[in-house]
N, CA, C and O atoms as a GROMACS GRO file, in nm:
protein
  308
    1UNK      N    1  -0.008  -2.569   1.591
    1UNK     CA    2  -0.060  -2.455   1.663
    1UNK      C    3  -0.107  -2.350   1.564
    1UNK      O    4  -0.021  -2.323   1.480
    2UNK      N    5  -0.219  -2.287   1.553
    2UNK     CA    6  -0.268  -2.197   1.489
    2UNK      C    7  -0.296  -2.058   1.530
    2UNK      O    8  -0.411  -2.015   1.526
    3UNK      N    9  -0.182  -1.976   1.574
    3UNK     CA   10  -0.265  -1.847   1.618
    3UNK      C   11  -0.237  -1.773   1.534
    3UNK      O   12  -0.141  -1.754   1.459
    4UNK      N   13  -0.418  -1.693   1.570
    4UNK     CA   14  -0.446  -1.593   1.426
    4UNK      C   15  -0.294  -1.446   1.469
    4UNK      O   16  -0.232  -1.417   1.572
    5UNK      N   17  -0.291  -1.394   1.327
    5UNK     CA   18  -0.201  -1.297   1.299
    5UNK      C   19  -0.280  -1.169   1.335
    5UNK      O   20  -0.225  -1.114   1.430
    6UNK      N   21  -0.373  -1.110   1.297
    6UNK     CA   22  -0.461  -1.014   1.215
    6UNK      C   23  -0.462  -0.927   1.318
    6UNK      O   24  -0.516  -0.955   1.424
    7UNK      N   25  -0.392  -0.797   1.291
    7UNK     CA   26  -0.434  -0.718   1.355
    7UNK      C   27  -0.573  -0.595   1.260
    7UNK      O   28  -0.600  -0.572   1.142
    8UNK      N   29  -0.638  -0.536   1.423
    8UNK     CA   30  -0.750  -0.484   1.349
    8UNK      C   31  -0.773  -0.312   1.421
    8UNK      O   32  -0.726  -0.281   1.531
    9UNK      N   33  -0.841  -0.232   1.349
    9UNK     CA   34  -0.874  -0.170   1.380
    9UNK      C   35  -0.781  -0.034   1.398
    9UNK      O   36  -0.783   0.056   1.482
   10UNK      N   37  -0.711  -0.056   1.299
   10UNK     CA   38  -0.583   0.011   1.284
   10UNK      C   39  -0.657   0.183   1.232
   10UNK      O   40  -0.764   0.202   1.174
   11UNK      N   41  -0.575   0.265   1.269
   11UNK     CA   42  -0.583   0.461   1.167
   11UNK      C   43  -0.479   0.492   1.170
   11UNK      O   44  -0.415   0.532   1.267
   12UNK      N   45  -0.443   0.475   1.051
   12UNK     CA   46  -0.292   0.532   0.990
   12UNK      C   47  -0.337   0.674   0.900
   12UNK      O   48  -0.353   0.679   0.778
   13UNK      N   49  -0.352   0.799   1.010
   13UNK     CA   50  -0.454   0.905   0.923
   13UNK      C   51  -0.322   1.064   0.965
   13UNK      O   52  -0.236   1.060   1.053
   14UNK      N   53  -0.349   1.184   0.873
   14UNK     CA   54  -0.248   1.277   0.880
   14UNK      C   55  -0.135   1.287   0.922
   14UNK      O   56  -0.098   1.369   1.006
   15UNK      N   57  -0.039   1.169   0.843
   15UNK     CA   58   0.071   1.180   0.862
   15UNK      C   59   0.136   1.284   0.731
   15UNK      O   60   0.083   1.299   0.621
   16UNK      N   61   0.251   1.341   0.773
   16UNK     CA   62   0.350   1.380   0.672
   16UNK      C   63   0.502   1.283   0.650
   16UNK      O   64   0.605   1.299   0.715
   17UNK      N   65   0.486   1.206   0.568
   17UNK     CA   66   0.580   1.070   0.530
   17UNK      C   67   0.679   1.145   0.391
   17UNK      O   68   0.641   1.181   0.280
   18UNK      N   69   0.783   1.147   0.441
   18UNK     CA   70   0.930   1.197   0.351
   18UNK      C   71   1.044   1.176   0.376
   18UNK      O   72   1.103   1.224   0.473
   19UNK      N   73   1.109   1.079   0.269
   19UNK     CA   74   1.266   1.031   0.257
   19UNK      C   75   1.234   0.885   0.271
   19UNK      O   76   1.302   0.809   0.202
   20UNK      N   77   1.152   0.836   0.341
   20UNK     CA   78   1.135   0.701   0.351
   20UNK      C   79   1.164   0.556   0.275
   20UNK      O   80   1.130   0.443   0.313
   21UNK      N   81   1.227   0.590   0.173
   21UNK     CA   82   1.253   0.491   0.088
   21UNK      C   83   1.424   0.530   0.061
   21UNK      O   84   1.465   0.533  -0.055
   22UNK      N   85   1.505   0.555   0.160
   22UNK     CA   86   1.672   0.549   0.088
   22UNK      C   87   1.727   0.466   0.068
   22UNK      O   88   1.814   0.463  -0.019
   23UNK      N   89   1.683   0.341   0.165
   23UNK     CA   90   1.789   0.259   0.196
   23UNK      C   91   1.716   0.126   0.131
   23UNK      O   92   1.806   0.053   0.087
   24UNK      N   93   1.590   0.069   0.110
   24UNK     CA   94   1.543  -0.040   0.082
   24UNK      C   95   1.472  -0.058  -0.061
   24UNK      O   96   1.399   0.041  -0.068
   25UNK      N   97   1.460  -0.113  -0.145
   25UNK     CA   98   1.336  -0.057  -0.241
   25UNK      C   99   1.204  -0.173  -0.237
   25UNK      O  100   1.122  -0.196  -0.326
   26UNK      N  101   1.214  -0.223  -0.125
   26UNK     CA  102   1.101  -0.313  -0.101
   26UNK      C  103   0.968  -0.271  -0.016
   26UNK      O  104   0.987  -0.199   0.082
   27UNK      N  105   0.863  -0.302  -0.040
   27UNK     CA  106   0.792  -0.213   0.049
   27UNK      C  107   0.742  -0.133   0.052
   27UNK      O  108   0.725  -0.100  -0.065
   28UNK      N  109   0.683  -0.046   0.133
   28UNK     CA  110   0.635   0.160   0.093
   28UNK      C  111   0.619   0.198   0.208
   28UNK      O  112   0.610   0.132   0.312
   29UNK      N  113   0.614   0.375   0.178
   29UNK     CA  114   0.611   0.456   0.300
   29UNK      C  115   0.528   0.383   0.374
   29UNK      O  116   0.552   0.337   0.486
   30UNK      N  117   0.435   0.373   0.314
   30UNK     CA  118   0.295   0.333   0.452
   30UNK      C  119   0.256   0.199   0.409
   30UNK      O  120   0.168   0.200   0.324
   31UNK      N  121   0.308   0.057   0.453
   31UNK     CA  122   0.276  -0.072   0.415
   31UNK      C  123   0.248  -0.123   0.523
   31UNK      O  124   0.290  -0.103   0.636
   32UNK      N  125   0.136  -0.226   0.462
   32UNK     CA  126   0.030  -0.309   0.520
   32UNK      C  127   0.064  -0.482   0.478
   32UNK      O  128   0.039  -0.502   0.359
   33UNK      N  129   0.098  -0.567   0.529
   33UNK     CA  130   0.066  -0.730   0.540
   33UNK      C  131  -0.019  -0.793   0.658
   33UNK      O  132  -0.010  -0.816   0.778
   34UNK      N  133  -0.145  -0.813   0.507
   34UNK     CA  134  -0.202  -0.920   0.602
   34UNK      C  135  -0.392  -0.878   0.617
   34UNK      O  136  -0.414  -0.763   0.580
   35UNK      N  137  -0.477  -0.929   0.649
   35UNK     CA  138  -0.577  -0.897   0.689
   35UNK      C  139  -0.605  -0.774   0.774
   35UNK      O  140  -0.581  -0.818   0.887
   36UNK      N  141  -0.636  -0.667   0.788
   36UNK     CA  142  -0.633  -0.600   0.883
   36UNK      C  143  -0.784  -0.510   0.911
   36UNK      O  144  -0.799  -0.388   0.914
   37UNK      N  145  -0.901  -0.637   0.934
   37UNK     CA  146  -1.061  -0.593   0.962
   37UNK      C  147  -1.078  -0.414   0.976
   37UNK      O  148  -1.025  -0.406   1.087
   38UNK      N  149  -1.100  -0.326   0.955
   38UNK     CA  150  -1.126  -0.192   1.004
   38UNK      C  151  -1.046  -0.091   1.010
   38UNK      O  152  -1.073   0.009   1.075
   39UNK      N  153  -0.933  -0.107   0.937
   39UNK     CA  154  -0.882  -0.016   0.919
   39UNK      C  155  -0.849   0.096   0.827
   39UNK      O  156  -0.889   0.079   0.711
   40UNK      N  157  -0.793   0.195   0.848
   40UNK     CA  158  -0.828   0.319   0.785
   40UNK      C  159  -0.685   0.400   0.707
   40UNK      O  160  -0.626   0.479   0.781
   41UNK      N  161  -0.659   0.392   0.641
   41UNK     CA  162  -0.507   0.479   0.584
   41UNK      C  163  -0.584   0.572   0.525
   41UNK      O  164  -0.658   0.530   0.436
   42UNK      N  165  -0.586   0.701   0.555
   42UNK     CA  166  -0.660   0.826   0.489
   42UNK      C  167  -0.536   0.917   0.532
   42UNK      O  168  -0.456   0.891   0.621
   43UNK      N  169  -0.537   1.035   0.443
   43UNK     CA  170  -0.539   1.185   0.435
   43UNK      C  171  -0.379   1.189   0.489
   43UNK      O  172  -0.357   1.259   0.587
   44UNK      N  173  -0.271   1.116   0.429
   44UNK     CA  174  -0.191   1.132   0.461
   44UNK      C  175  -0.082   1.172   0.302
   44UNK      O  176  -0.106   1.143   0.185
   45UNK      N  177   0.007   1.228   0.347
   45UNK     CA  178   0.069   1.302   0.254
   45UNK      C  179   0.231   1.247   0.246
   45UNK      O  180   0.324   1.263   0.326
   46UNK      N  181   0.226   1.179   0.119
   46UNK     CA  182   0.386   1.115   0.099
   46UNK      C  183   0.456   1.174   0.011
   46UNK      O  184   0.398   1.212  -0.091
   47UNK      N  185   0.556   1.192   0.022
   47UNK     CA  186   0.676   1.245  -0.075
   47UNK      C  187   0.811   1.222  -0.034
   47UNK      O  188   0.840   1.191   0.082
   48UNK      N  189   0.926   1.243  -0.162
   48UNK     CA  190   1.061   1.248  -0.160
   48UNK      C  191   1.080   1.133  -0.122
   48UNK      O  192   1.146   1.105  -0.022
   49UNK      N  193   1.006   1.028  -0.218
   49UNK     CA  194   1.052   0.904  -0.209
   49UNK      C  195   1.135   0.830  -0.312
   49UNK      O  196   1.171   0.713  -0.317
   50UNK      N  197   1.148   0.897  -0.362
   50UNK     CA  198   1.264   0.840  -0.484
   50UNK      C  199   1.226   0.792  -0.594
   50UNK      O  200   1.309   0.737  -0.667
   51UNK      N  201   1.071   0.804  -0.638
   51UNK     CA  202   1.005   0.699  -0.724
   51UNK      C  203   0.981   0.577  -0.680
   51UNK      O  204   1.004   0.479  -0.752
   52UNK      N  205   0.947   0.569  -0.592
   52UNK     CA  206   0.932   0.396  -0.510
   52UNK      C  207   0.814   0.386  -0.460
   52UNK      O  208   0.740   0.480  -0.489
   53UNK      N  209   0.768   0.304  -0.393
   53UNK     CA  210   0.632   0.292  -0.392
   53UNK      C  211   0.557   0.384  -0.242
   53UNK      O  212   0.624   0.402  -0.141
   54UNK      N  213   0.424   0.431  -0.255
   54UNK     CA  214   0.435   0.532  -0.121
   54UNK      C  215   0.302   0.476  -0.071
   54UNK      O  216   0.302   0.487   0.052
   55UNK      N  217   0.161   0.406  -0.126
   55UNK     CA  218   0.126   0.331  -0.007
   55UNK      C  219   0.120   0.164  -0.108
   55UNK      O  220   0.095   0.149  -0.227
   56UNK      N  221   0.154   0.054   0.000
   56UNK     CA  222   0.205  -0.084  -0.048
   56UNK      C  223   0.090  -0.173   0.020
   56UNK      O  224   0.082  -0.157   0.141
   57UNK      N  225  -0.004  -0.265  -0.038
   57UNK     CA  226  -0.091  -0.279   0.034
   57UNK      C  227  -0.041  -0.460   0.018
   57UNK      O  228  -0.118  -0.523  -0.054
   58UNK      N  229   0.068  -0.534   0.075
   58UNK     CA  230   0.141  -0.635   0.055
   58UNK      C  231   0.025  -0.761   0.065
   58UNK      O  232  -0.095  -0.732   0.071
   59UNK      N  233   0.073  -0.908   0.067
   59UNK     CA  234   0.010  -1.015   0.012
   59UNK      C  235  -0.081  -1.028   0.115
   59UNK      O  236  -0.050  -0.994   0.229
   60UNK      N  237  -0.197  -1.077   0.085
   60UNK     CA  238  -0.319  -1.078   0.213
   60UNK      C  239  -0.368  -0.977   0.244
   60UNK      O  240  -0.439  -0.984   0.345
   61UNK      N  241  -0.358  -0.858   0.186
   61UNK     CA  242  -0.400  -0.740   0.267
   61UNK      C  243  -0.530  -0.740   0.211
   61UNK      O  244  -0.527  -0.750   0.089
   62UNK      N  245  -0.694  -0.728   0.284
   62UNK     CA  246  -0.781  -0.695   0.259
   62UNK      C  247  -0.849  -0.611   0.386
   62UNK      O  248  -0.796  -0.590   0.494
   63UNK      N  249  -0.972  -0.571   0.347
   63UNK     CA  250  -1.090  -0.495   0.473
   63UNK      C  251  -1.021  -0.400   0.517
   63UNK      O  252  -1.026  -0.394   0.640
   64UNK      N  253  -0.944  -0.305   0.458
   64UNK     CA  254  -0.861  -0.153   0.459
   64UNK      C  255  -0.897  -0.054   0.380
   64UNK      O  256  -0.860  -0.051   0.262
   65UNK      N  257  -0.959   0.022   0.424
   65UNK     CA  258  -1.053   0.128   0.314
   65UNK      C  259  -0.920   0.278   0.345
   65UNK      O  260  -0.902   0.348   0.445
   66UNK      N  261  -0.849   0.277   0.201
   66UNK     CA  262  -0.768   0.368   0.181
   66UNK      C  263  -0.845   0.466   0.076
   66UNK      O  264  -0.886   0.441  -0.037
   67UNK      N  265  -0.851   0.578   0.146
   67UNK     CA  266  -0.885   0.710   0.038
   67UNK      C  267  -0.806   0.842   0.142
   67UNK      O  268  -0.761   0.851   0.256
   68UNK      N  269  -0.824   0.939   0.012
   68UNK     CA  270  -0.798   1.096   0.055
   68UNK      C  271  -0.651   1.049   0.087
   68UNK      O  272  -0.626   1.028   0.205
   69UNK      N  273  -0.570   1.034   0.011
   69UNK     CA  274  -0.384   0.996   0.031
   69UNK      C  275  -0.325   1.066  -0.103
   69UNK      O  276  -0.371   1.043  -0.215
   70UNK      N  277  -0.215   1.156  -0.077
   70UNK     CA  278  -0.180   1.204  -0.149
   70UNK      C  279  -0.031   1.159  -0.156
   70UNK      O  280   0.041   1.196  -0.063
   71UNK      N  281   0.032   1.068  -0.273
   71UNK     CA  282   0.169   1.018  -0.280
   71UNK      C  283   0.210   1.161  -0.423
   71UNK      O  284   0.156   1.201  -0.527
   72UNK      N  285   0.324   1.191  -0.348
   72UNK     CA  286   0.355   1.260  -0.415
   72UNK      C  287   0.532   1.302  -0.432
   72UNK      O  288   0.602   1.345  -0.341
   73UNK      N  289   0.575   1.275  -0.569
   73UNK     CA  290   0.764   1.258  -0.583
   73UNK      C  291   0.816   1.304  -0.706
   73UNK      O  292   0.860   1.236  -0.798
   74UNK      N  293   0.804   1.450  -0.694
   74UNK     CA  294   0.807   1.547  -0.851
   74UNK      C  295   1.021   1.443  -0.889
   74UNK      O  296   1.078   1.415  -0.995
   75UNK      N  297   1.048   1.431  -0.796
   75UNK     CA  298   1.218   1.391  -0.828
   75UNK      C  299   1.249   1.263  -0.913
   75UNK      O  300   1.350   1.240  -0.980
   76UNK      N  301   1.120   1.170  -0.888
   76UNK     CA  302   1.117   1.073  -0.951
   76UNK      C  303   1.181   1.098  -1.105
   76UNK      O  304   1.168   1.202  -1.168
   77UNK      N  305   1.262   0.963  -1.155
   77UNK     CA  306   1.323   1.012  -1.292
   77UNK      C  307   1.298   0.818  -1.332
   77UNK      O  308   1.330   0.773  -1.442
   0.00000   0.00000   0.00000
């Protein structure tokens, strides 16, 4: 059986993303697996993540036009 995965047409746009990384270190604030045709991660603002990763664009991920994202974690050491 072959059914497709892919979701599409996704806007992951002005979020404020903070603390998001306490408990796992796999992953990121704002992560993506997989094909996802039309979608958009813009203008969102990450922090107080511990030094970990804040956008994760995981295996397969293509056709996702990420700009205007500000990751940001002055605590990082």
């Amino acid at each position: 059986m072959r059914t497709p995965t892919t979701h599409r047409d996704i806007v992951v746009a002005n979020n404020r993303v903070h603390g998001a990384k306490k408990l796992f270190h796999d992953g990121g604030a704002i992560y993506n697996l997989s094909a996802s045709p039309g979608t958009l991660i813009t203008e969102n603002y990450i922090f107080d993540i511990h030094g970990l990763i804040g956008l994760y664009l995981d295996e397969g991920s293509r056709y996702i036009i990420v700009r205007r994202n500000v990751v940001q974690d002055p605590a990082a050491e």
